[in-house]
C-alpha positions as CSV (number, residue, x, y, z in Angstrom):
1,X,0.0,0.0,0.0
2,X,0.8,3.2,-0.3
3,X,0.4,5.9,2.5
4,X,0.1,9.1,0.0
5,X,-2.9,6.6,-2.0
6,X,-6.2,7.9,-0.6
7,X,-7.6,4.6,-2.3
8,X,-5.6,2.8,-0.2
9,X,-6.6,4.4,2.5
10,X,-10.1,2.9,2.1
11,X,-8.1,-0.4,1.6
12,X,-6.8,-0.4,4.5
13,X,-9.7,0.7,6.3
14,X,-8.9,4.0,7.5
15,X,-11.9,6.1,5.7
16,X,-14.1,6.4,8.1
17,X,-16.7,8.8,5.6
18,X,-16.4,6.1,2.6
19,X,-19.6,4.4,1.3
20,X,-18.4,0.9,1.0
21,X,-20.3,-1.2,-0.9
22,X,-18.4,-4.5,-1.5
23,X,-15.3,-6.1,-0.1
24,X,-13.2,-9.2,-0.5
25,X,-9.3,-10.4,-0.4
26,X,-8.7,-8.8,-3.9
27,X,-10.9,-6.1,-4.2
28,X,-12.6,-3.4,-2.5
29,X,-15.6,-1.6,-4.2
30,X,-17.0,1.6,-2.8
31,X,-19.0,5.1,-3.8
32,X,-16.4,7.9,-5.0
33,X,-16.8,11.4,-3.4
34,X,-18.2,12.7,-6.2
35,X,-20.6,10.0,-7.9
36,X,-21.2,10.9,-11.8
37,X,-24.9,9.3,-11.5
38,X,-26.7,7.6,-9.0
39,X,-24.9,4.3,-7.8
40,X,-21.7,5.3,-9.3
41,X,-19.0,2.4,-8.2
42,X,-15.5,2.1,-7.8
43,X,-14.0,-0.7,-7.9
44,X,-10.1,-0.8,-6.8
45,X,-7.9,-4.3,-6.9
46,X,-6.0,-4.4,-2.9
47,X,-2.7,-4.0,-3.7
48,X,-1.3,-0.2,-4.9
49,X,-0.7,-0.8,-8.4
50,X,-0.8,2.5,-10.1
51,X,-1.9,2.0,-13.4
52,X,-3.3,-1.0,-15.2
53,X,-0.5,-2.6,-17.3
54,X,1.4,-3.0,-13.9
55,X,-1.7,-5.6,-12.8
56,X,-0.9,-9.3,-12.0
57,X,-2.1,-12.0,-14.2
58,X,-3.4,-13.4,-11.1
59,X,-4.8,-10.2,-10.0
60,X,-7.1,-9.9,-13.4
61,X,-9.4,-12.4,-12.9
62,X,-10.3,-11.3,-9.0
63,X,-11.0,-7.7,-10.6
64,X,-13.0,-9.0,-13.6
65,X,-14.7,-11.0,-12.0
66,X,-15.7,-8.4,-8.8
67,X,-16.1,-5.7,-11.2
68,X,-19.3,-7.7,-13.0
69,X,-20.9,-8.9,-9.7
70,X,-21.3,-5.3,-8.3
71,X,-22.2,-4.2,-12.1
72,X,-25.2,-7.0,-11.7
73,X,-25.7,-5.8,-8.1
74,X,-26.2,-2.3,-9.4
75,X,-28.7,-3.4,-12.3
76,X,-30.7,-5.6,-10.2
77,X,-30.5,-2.9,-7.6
78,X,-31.1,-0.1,-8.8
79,X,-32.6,-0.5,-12.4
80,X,-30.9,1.8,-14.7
81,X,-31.3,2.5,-18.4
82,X,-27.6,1.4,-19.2
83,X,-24.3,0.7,-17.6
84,X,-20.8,2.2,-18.1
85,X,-17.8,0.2,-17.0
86,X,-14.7,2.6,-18.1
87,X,-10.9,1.9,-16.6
88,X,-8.7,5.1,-17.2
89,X,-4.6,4.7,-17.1
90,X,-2.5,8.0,-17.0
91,X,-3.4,11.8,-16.7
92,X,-4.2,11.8,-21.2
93,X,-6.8,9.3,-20.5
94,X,-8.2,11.3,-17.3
95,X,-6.9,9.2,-14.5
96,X,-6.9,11.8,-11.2
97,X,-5.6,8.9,-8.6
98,X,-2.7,6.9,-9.2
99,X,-4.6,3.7,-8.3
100,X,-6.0,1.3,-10.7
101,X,-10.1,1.8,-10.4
102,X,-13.0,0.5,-12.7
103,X,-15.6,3.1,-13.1
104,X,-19.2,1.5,-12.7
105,X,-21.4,4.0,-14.3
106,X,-25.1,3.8,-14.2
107,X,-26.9,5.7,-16.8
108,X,-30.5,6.7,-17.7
109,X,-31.9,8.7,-20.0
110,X,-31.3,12.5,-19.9
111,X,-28.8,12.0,-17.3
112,X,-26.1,14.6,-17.0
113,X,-22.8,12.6,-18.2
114,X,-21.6,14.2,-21.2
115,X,-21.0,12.3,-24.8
116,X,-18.1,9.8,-23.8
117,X,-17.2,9.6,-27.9
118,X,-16.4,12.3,-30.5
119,X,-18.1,12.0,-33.9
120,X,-16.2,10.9,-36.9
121,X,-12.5,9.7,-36.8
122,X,-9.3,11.2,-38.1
123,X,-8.3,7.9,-38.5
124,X,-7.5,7.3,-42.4
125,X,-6.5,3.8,-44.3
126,X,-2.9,4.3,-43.7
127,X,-2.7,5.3,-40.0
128,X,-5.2,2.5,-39.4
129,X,-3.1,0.0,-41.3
130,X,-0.1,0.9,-39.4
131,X,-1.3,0.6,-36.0
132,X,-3.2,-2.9,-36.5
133,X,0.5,-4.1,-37.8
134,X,1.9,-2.5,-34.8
135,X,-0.5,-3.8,-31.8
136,X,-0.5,-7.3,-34.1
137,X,3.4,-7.0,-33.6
138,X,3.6,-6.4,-29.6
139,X,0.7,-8.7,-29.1
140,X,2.8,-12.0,-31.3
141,X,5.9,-11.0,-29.2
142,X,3.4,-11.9,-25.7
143,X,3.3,-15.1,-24.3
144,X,-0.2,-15.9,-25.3
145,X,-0.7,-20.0,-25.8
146,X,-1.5,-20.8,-29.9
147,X,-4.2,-22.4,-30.8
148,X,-3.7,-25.9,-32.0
149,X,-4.2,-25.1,-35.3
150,X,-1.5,-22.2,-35.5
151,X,0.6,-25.0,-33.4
152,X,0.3,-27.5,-36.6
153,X,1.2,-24.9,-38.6
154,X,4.3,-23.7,-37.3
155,X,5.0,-27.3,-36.7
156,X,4.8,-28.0,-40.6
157,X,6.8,-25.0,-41.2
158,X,9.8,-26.3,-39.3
159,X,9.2,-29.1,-40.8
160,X,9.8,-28.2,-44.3
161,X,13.5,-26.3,-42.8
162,X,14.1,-29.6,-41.5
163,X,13.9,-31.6,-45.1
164,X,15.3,-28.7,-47.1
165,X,18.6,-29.2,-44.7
166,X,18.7,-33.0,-44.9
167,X,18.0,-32.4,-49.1
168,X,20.6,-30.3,-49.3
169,X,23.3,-32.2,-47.2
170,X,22.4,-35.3,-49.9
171,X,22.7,-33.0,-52.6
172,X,26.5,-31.6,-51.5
173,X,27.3,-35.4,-51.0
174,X,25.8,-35.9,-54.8
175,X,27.6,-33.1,-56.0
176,X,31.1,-33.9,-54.8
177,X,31.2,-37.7,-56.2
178,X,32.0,-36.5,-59.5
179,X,34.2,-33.3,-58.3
180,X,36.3,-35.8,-57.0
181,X,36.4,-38.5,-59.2
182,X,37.2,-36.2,-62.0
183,X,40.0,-34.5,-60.0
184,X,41.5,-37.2,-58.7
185,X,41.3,-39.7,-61.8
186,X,43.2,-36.8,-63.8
187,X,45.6,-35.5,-61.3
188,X,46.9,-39.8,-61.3
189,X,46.5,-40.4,-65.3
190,X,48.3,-36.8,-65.8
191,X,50.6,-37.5,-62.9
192,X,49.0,-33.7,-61.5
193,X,49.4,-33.3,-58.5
194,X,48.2,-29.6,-58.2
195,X,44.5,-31.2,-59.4
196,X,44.6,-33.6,-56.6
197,X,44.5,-30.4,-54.3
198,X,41.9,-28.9,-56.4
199,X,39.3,-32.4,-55.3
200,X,40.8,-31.7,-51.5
201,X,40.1,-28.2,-51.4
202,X,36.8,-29.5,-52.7
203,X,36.5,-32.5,-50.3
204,X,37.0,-29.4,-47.2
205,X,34.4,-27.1,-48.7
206,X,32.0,-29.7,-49.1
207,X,32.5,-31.4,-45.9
208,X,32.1,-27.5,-44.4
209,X,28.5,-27.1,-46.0
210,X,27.7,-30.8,-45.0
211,X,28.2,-30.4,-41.3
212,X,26.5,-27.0,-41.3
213,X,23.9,-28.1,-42.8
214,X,23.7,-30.8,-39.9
215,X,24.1,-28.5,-37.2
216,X,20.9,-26.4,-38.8
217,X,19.0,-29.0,-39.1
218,X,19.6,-30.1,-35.0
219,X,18.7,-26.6,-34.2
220,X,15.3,-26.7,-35.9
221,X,14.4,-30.5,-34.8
222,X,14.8,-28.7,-31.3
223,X,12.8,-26.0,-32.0
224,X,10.2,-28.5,-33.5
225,X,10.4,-30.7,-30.0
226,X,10.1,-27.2,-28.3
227,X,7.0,-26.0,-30.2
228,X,5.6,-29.4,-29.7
229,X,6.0,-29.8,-26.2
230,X,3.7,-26.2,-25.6
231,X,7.4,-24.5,-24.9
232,X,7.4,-20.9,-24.8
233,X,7.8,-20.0,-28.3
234,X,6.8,-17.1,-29.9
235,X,4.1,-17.9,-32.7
236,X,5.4,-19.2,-36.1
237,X,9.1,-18.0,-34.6
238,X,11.4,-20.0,-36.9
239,X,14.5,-18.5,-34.8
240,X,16.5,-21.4,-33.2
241,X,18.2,-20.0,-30.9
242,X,15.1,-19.7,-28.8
243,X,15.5,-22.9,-27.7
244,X,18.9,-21.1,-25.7
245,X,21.3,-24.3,-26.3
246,X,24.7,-23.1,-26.4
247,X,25.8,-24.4,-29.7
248,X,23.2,-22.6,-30.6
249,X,23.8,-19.3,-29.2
250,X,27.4,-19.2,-30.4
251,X,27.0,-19.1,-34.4
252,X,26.8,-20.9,-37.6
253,X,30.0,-22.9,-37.5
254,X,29.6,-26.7,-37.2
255,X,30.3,-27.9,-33.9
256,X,32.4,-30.9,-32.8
257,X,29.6,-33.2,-32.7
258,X,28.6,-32.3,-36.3
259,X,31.8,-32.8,-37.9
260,X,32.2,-36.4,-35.8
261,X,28.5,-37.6,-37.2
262,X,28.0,-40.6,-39.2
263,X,26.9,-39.1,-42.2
264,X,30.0,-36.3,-41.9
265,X,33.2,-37.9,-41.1
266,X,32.8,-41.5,-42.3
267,X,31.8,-40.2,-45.7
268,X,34.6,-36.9,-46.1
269,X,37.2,-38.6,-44.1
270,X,38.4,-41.3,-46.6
271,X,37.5,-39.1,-49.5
């Protein structure tokens, strides 16, 4: 709490002149000084957060869930035309105390609360267009859980990286068969030695691609066991390093492992 809060003053019981009109280990709902319209509410979570992003998610559901059982108290109590439930957060958006509140706002006909919207918008195609890519942005980077559906389909998608790598480690081993035997069947009919370092040099650079190609494709069969097992993942993410392994982390040189697989230094070796 905090002692400069006046809302937590009523918290913490020490507002002897507040209306109170519902109380339990999360929330506290009571009249403000100066009600809007008759039966205006507040209703304020317990602990002194000052503005709503700073909320709890366990702290959301006790406030939702108190906010629409004194909003039903106040229609079955006191019968108004409508029902306003506005949360402000900083002084643009009208917030006077630094204490998250939900405004319960009972309205009737002819009642003296001014127009709450403006008519029109300023809003064109462009700015619109811009700020659904933004807020669809911040909201992918969150830690909200896929649906199963979007789950299948980012499943599929690593997938696919996963065959392209193991395609195009059998097509560097394809390729370099006849690189070699052409270098080194002429560099021993021509007695050429300098050839013979040509299919080498060859033999190095092939074996290079090989074993990256093997390290990528363990980095995205992690990230597939990652996204399956409900990890936290950002949607359709096809960055690897998420899954925070330290080969991983360090860059896109083949590790020690890669070089010593079965399908690496058995075939590159003897060639």
């Amino acid at each position: 709490m905090s002692s400069a809060c006046s809302f937590c003053a009523i918290v913490g019981g020490e507002d002897p002149n507040v209306r109170e009109i519902y109380r339990d280990a999360n929330v506290v709902a009571f009249f403000p000084l100066e009600p809007a319209t008759h039966g205006h509410t507040l209703v304020v979570p317990v602990r002194h957060v000052p503005e709503a992003w700073g909320l709890r998610d366990d702290e959301l559901l006790p406030l939702s869930i108190a906010t629409m059982k004194v909003a039903r108290a106040i229609r079955d109590g006191l019968s108004p035309d409508g029902l306003n439930i506005i949360q402000s957060n900083g002084h643009a958006a009208t917030q006077t105390i630094g204490h998250v509140h939900v405004h319960l706002v009972p309205r009737w006909y002819n009642d003296r609360m001014p127009a709450i919207w403006p008519p029109g918008t300023e809003e064109t195609d462009v700015t619109l267009s811009e700020a659904a890519r933004q807020i669809r942005s911040a909201v992918g980077e969150g830690n909200s859980t896929p649906s199963p559906e979007d789950r299948r389909q980012h499943l599929g998608f690593i997938q696919a990286v996963v065959t392209r790598m193991a395609q195009a480690s059998s097509s560097a081993k394809a390729w370099l068969l006849p690189i070699v035997t052409a270098t080194y069947g002429y560099a021993i009919t021509k007695n050429a030695p300098l050839i013979a370092i040509i299919g080498v040099v060859a033999v190095a650079v092939f074996a290079l691609l090989d074993a990256n190609y093997l390290k990528q494709e363990r980095a995205f069969r992690k990230l597939y066991d990652k996204v399956a097992g409900g990890g936290p993942i950002p949607a359709f993410s096809m960055n690897p390093t998420l899954v925070g392994t330290a080969s991983n982390r360090s860059n896109y040189w083949p590790d020690i492992q890669d070089w010593k697989s079965w399908s690496v230094a058995p075939v590159y070796l003897p060639l």
